[in-house]
PATI-771272 format. One record per residue (C-alpha): y negated, x negated, z negated; residue in three letters; residue number from 1. Coordinates in nm, 2 decimals. Each point is the difference from the previous one (the first is absolute). Layout:
<rs>
((Y X Z) "ALA" NUM)
...
</rs>
This chain:
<rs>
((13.89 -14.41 -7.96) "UNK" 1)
((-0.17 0.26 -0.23) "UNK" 2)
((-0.30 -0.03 0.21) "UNK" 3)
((0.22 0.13 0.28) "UNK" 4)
((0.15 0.26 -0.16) "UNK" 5)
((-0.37 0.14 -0.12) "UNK" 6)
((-0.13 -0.01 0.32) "UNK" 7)
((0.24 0.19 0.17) "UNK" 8)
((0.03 0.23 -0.28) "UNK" 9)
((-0.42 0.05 0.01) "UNK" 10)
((0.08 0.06 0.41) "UNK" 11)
((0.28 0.27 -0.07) "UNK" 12)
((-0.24 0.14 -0.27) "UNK" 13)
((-0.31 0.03 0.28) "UNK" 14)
((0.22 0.15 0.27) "UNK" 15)
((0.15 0.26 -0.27) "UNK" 16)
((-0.34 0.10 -0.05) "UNK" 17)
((-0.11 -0.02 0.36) "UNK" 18)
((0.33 0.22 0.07) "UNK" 19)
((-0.11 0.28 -0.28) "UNK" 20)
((-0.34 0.02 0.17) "UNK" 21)
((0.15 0.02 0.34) "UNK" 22)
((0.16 0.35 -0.12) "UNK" 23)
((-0.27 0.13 -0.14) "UNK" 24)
((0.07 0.31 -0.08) "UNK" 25)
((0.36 -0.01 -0.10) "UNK" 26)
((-0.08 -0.26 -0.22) "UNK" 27)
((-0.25 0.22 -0.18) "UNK" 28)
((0.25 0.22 -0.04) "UNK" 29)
((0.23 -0.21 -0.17) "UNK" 30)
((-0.28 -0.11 -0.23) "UNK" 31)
((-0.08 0.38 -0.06) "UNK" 32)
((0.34 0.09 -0.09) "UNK" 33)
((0.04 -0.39 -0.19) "UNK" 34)
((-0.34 0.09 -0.17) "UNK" 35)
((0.08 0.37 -0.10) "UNK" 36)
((0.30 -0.11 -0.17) "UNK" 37)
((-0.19 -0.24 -0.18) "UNK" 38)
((-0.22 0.21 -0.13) "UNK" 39)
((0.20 0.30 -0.09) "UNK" 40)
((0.25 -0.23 -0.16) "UNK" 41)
((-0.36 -0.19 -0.24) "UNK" 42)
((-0.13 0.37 -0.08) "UNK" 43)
((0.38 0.11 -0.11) "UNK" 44)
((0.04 -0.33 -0.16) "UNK" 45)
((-0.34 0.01 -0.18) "UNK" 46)
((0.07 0.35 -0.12) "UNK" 47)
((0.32 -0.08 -0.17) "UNK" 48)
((-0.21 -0.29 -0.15) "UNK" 49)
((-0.20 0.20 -0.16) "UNK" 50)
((0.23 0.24 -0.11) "UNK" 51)
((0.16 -0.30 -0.17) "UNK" 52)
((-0.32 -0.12 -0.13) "UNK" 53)
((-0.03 0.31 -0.17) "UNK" 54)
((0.27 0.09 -0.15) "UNK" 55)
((0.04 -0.36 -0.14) "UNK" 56)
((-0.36 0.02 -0.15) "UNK" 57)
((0.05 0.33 -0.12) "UNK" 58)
((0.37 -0.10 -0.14) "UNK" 59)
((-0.10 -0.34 -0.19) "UNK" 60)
((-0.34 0.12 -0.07) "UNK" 61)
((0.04 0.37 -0.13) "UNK" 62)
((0.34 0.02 -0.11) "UNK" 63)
((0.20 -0.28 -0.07) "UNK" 64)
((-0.26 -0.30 -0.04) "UNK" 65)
((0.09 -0.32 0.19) "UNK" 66)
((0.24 -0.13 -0.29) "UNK" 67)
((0.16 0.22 -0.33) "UNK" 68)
((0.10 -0.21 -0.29) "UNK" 69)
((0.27 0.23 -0.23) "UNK" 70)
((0.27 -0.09 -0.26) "UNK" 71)
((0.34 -0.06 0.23) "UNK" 72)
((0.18 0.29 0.08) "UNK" 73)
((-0.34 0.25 -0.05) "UNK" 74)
((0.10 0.11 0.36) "UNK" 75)
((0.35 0.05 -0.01) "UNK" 76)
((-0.01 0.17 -0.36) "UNK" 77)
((-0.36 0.07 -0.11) "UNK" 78)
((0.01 0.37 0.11) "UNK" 79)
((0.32 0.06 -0.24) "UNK" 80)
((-0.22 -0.20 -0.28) "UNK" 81)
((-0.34 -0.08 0.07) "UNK" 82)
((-0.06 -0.12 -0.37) "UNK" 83)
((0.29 -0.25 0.04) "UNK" 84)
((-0.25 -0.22 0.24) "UNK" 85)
((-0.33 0.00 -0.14) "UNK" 86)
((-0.20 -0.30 0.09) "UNK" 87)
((-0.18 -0.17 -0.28) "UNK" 88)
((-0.40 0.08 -0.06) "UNK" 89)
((-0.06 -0.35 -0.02) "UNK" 90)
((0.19 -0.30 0.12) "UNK" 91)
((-0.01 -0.35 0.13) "UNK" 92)
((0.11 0.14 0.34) "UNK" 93)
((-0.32 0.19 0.05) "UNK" 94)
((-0.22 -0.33 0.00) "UNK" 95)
((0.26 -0.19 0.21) "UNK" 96)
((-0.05 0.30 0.26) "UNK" 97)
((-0.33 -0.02 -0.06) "UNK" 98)
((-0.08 -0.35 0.10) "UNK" 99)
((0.23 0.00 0.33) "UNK" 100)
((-0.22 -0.04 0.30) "UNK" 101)
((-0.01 0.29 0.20) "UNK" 102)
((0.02 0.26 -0.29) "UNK" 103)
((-0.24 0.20 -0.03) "UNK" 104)
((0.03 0.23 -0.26) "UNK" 105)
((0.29 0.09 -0.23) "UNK" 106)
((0.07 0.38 -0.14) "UNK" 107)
((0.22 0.16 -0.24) "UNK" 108)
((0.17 0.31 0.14) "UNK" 109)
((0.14 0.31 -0.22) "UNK" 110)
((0.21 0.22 0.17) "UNK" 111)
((0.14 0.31 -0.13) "UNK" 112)
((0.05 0.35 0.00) "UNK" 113)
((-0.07 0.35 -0.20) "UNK" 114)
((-0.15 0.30 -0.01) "UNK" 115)
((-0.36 0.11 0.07) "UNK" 116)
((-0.10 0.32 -0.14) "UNK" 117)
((-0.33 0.22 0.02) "UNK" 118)
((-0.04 0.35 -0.12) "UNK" 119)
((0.38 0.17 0.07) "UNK" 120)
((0.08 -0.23 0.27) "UNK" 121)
((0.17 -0.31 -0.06) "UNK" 122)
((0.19 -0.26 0.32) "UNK" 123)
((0.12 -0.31 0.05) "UNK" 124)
((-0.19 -0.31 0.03) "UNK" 125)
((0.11 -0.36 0.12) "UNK" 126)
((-0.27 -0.26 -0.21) "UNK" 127)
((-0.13 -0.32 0.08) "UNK" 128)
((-0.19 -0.15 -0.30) "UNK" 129)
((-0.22 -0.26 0.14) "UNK" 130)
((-0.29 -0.23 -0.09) "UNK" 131)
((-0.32 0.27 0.15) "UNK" 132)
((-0.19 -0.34 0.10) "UNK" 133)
((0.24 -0.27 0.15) "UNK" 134)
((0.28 0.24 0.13) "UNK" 135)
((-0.11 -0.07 0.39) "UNK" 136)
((0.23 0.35 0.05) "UNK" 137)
((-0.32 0.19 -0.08) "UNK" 138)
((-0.22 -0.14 0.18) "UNK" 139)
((0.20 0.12 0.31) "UNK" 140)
((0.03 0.38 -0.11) "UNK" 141)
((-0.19 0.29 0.15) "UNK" 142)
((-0.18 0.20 -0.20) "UNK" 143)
((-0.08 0.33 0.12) "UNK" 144)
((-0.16 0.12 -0.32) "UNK" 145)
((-0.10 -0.18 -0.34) "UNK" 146)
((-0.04 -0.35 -0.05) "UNK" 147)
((0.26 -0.28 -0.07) "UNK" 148)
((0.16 -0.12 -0.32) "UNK" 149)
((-0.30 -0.16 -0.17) "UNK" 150)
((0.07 -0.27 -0.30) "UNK" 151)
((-0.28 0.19 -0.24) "UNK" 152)
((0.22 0.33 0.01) "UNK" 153)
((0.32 -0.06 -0.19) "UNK" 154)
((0.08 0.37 0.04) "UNK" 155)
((-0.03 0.06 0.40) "UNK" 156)
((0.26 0.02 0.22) "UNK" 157)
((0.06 0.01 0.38) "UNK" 158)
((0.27 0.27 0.15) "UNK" 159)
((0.14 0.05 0.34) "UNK" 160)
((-0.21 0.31 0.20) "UNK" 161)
((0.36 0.19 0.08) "UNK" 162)
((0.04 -0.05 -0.44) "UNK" 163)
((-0.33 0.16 -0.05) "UNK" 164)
((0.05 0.25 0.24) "UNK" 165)
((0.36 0.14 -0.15) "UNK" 166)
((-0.12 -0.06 -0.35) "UNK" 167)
((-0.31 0.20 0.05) "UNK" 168)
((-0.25 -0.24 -0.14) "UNK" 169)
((-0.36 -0.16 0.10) "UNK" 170)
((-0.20 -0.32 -0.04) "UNK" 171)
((-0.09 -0.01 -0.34) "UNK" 172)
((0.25 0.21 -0.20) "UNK" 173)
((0.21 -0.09 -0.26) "UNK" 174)
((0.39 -0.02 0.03) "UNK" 175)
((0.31 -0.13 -0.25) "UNK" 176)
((0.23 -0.27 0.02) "UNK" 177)
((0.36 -0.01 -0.08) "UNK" 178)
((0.25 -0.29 0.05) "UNK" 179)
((0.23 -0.16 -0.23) "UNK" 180)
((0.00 -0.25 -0.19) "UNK" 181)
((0.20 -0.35 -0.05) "UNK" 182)
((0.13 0.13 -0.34) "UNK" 183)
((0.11 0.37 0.20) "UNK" 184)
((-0.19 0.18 -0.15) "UNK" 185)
((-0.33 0.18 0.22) "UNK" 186)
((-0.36 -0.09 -0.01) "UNK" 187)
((-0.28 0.20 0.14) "UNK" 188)
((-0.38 -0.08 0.04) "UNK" 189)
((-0.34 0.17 0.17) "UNK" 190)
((-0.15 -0.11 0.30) "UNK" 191)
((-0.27 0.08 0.24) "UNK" 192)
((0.02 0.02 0.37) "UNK" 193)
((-0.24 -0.20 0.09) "UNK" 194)
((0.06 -0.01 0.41) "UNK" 195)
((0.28 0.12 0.24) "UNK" 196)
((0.18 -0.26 0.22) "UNK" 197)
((0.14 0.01 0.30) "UNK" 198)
((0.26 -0.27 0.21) "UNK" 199)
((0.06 0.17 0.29) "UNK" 200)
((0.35 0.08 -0.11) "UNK" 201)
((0.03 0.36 -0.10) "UNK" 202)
((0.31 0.00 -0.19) "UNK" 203)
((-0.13 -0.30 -0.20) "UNK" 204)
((-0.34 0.18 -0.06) "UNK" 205)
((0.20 0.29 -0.14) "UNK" 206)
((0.10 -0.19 -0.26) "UNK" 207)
((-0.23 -0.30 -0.08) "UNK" 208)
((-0.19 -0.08 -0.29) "UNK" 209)
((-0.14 -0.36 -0.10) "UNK" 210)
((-0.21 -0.02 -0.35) "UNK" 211)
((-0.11 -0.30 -0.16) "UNK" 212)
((0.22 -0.25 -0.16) "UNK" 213)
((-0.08 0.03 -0.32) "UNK" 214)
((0.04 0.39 0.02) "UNK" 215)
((0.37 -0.07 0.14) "UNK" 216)
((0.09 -0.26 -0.30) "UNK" 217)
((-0.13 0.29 -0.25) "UNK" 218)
((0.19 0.26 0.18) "UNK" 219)
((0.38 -0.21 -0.01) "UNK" 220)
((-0.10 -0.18 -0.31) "UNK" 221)
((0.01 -0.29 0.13) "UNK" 222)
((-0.16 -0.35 0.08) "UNK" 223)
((0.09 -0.17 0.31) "UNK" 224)
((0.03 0.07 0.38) "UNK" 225)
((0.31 0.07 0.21) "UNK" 226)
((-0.16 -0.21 0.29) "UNK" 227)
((-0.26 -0.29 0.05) "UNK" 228)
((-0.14 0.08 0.31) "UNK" 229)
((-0.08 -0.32 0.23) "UNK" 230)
((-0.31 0.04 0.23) "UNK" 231)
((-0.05 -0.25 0.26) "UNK" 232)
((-0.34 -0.10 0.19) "UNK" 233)
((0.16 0.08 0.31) "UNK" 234)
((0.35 0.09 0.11) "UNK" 235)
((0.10 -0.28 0.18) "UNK" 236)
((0.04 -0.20 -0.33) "UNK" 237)
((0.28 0.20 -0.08) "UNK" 238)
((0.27 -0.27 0.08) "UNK" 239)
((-0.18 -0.27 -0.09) "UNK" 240)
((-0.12 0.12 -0.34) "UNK" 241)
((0.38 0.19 -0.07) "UNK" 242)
((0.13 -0.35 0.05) "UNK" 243)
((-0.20 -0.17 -0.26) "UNK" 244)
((0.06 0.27 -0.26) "UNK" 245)
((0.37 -0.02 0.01) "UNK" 246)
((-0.02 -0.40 -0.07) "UNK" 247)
((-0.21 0.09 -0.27) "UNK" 248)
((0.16 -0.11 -0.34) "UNK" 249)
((-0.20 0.27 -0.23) "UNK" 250)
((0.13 0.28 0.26) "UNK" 251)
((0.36 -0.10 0.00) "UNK" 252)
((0.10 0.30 -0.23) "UNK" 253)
((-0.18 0.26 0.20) "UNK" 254)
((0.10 0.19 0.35) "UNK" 255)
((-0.27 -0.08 0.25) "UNK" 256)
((0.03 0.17 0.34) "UNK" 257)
((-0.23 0.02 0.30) "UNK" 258)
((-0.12 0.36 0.17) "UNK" 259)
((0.22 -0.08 0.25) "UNK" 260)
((0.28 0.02 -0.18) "UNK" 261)
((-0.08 0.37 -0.17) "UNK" 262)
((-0.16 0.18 0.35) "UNK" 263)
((0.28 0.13 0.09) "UNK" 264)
((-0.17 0.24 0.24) "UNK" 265)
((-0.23 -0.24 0.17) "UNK" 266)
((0.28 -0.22 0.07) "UNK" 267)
((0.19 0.26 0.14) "UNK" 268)
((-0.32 0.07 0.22) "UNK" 269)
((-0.05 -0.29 0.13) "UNK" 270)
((0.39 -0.05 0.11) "UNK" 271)
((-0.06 0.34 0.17) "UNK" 272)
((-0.31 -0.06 0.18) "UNK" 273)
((0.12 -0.34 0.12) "UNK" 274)
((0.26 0.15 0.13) "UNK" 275)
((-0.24 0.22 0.23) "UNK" 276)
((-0.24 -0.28 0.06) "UNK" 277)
((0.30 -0.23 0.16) "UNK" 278)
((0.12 0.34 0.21) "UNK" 279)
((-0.37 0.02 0.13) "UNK" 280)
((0.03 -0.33 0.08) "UNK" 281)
((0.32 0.02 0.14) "UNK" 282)
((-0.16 0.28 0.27) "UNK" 283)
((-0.31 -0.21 0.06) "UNK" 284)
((0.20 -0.30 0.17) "UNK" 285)
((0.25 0.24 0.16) "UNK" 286)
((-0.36 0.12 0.19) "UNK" 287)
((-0.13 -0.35 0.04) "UNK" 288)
((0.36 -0.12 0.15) "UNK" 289)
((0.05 0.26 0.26) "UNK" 290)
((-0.38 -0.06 0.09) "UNK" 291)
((0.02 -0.32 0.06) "UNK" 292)
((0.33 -0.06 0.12) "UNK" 293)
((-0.10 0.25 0.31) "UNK" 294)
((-0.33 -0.19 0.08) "UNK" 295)
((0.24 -0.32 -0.03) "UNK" 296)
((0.22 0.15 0.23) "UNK" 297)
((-0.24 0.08 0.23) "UNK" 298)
((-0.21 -0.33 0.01) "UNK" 299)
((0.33 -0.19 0.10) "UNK" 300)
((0.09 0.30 0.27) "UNK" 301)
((-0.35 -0.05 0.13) "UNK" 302)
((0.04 -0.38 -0.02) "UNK" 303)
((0.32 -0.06 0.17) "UNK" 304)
((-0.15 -0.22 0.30) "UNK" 305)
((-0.24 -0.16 -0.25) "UNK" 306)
((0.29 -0.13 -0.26) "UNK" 307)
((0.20 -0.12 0.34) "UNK" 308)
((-0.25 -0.15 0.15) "UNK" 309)
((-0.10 -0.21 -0.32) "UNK" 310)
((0.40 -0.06 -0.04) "UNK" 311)
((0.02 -0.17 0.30) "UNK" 312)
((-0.29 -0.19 -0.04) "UNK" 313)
((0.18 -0.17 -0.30) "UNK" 314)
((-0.12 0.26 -0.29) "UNK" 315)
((0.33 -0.06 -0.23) "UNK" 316)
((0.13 0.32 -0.11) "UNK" 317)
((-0.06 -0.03 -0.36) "UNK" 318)
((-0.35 -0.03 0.06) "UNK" 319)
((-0.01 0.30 0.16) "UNK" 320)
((0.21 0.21 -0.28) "UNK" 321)
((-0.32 -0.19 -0.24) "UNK" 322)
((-0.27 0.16 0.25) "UNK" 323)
((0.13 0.36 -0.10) "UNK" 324)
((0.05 -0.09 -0.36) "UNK" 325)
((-0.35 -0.14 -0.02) "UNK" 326)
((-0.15 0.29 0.20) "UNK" 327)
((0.20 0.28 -0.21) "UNK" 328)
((-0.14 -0.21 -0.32) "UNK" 329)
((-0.35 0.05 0.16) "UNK" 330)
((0.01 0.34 -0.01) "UNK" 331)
((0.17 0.03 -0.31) "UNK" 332)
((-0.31 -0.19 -0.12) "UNK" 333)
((-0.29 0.15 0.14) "UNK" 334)
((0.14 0.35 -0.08) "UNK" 335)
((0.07 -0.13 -0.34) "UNK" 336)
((-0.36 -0.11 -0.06) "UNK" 337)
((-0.19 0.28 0.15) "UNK" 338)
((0.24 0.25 -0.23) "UNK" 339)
((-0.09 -0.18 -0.30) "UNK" 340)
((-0.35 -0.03 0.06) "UNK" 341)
((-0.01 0.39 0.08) "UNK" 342)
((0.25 0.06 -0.28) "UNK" 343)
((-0.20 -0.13 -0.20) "UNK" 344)
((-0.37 0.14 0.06) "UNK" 345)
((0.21 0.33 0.00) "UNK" 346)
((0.16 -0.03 -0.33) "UNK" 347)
((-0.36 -0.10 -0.14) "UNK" 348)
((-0.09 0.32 0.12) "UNK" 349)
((0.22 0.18 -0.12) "UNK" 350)
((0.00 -0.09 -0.34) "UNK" 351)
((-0.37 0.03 -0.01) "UNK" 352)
((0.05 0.37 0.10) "UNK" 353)
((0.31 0.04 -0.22) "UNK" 354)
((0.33 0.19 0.08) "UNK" 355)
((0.00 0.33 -0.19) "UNK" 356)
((0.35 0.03 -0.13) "UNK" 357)
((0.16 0.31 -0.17) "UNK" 358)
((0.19 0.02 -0.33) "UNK" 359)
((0.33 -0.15 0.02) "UNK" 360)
((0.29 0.20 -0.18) "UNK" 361)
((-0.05 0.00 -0.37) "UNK" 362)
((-0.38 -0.08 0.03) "UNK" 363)
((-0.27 0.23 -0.09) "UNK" 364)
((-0.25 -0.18 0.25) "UNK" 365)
((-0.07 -0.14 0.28) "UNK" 366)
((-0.13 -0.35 0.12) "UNK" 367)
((-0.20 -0.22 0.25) "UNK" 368)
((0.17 -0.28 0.13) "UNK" 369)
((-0.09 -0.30 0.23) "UNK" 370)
((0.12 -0.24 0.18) "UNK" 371)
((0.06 -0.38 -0.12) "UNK" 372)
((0.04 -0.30 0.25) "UNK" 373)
((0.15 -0.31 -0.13) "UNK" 374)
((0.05 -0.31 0.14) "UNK" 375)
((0.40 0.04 0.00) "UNK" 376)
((-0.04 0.32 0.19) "UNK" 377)
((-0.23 -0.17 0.27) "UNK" 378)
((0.25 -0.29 0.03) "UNK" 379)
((0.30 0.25 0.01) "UNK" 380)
((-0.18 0.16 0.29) "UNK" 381)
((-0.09 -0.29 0.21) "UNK" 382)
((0.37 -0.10 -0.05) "UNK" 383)
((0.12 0.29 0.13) "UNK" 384)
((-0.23 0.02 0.31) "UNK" 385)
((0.09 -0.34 0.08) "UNK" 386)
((0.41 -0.03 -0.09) "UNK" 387)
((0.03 0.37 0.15) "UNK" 388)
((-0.18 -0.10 0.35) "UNK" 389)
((0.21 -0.34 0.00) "UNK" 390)
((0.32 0.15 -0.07) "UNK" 391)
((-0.05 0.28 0.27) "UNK" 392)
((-0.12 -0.28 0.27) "UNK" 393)
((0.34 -0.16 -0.05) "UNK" 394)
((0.19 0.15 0.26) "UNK" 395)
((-0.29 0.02 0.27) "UNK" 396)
((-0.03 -0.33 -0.05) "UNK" 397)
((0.39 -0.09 0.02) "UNK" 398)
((0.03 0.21 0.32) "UNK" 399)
((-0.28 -0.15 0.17) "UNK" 400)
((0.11 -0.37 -0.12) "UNK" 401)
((0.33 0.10 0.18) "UNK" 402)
((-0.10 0.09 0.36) "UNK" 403)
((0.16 -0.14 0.29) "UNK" 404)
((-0.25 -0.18 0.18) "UNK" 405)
((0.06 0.09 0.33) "UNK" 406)
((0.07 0.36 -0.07) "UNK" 407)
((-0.40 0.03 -0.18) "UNK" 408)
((-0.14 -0.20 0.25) "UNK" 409)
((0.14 0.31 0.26) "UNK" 410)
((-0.08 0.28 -0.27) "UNK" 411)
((-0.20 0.26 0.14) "UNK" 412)
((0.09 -0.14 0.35) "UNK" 413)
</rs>
């Protein structure tokens, strides 16, 4: 019985394919139209991917770190009273983080703010106090001038180029520190600029300042860290690693929250531009129906006399609403397949050239993007080439599984 069913599946699979041929060129039409959907839906989708890719690296990587370890309620409150949530220098914590698989490094964080003064001139500064040779944040800075934070030079400091700009200062001078303290009083100390440090994000870069640690502790009088910064070997640990940590006994007194949680912008991003991906997917199988559904409707006008003739012969109807499905699956296929194999030497290309983008609102520079294919967008696409071609031969198929015999054997007649 299965036999049977195979064989005469593997006969309507032939004479689908023998039928495409037969109409040549409106069935390389269809593929065209099949295939340029395809492809413009893999390059859209591969853009987006990397935009994605991006801003997650640059997210868990630059900013936030893949997991933050603070006292509970640091997020809620610690702005109101940073020195309320100081972590501990030392801890039992920091070796159970240490010896979870996955971690890579661990970092205390200081962040604060104060005044920076040279000369006459004195702004505002917002601090990060971090650890100049594990801190994976600098490694990920541009540096347009100086050098970064080096673990020989207790005294040198990086600052944002829009901070040295306003302030009026170079690579190499000296400027003062003020912030204060966890007793309320103020504390003030001398640094150098050792570099100037750039993110991208100009209203950030007017501001920024990160000096070592230990420079930080002197400057609040005080020991510990506001944050233990979690850094993964790669970013698809997160869950897995986030899970572990919260089962953790030693960690049960301390907040521990994934990047996820705290990129509030690159989650709204990604909502947004899945929104637009799904509409340019939405207008790629509106294409892909009205093409095929007319070279549906025309195979069946075409083959009136044909589908009677095999009727009354004994061809059961069903078989012949299959023969349409199969040969609008066909096409769905082939057009599938040659779109993702162009697709794909395209978006190759394309991301060897790069795609020169300019700054986005807020940033001081531009970029060069490219173009990432993934195996769920190549899936997605063949999907839609073949669901979109099979839903759109439904009603060909239907009307020609519903001829009168007698009235197509006189079509045309």
């Amino acid at each position: 019985m299965g036999t049977g069913i195979f064989t005469v599946y593997m006969v309507d699979l032939r004479l689908a394919l023998r039928n495409i041929l037969r109409q040549r060129r409106r069935s390389a039409l269809a593929i065209l139209a099949i295939g340029f959907g395809v492809i413009a839906m893999m390059l859209a989708g591969g853009f987006i991917e990397w935009i994605f890719w991006a801003a997650r690296e640059g997210t868990a990587v630059t900013q936030i770190g893949h997991i933050q370890v603070v006292k509970p309620g640091y997020y809620e409150n610690g702005r109101a009273d940073p020195f309320a949530y100081l972590l501990p220098q030392q801890a039992p914590a920091l070796t159970s983080l240490k010896n979870t698989p996955g971690v890579r490094s661990i970092t205390p964080r200081l962040d604060f703010n104060g005044l920076i003064s040279r000369g006459e001139n004195t702004l505002t500064f917002l601090a990060k106090g971090v650890d100049p040779v594990a801190d994976p944040a600098l490694r990920y800075l541009i540096i347009p001038d100086g050098q970064r934070l080096m673990p020989g030079d207790p005294d040198g400091i990086l600052i944002g180029t829009g901070l040295a700009t306003n302030l009026g200062v170079k690579v190499g001078d000296k400027v003062v520190l003020l912030s204060g303290t966890k007793t309320g009083g103020i504390n003030a100390v001398e640094a150098r600029i050792q570099g100037l440090a750039s993110t991208s994000m100009k209203a950030y870069d007017d501001s920024m300042l990160w000096l070592p640690i230990a420079m930080a502790r002197q400057l609040l009088r005080v020991s510990g860290a506001h944050t233990w910064v979690v850094s993964l070997r790669d970013s698809s640990l997160t869950e897995a690693v986030f899970g572990k940590l919260q089962t953790d006994p030693a960690l049960k007194s301390f907040e521990i929250t994934p990047w996820t949680k705290l990129a509030d912008f690159y989650n709204k991003t990604v909502e947004l531009l899945t929104r637009q991906i799904n509409v340019v997917k939405l207008i790629i199988s509106t294409i892909i129906l009205l093409s095929i559904s007319n070279t549906m409707t025309m195979s069946v006008m075409e083959r009136t006399v044909e589908i009677g003739t095999a009727m009354a012969l004994g061809v059961r109807r069903r078989r012949i609403l299959g023969l349409f499905l199969t040969e609008g699956a066909l096409l769905g296929a082939i057009g599938g397949l040659c779109g993702v194999a162009i697709g794909y030497l395209l978006a190759m290309l394309i991301s060897y050239v790069g795609i020169p983008m300019p700054p986005s609102p807020g940033m001081s520079r531009g970029f060069t993007a490219a173009i990432i294919i993934t195996p769920s967008i190549v899936w997605q696409a063949l999907l839609l080439s073949v669901m979109t071609t099979l839903i759109a031969s439904v009603y060909p198929a239907w009307r020609a599984s519903k001829l009168v015999i007698v009235d197509a054997l006189r079509h045309n007649r």
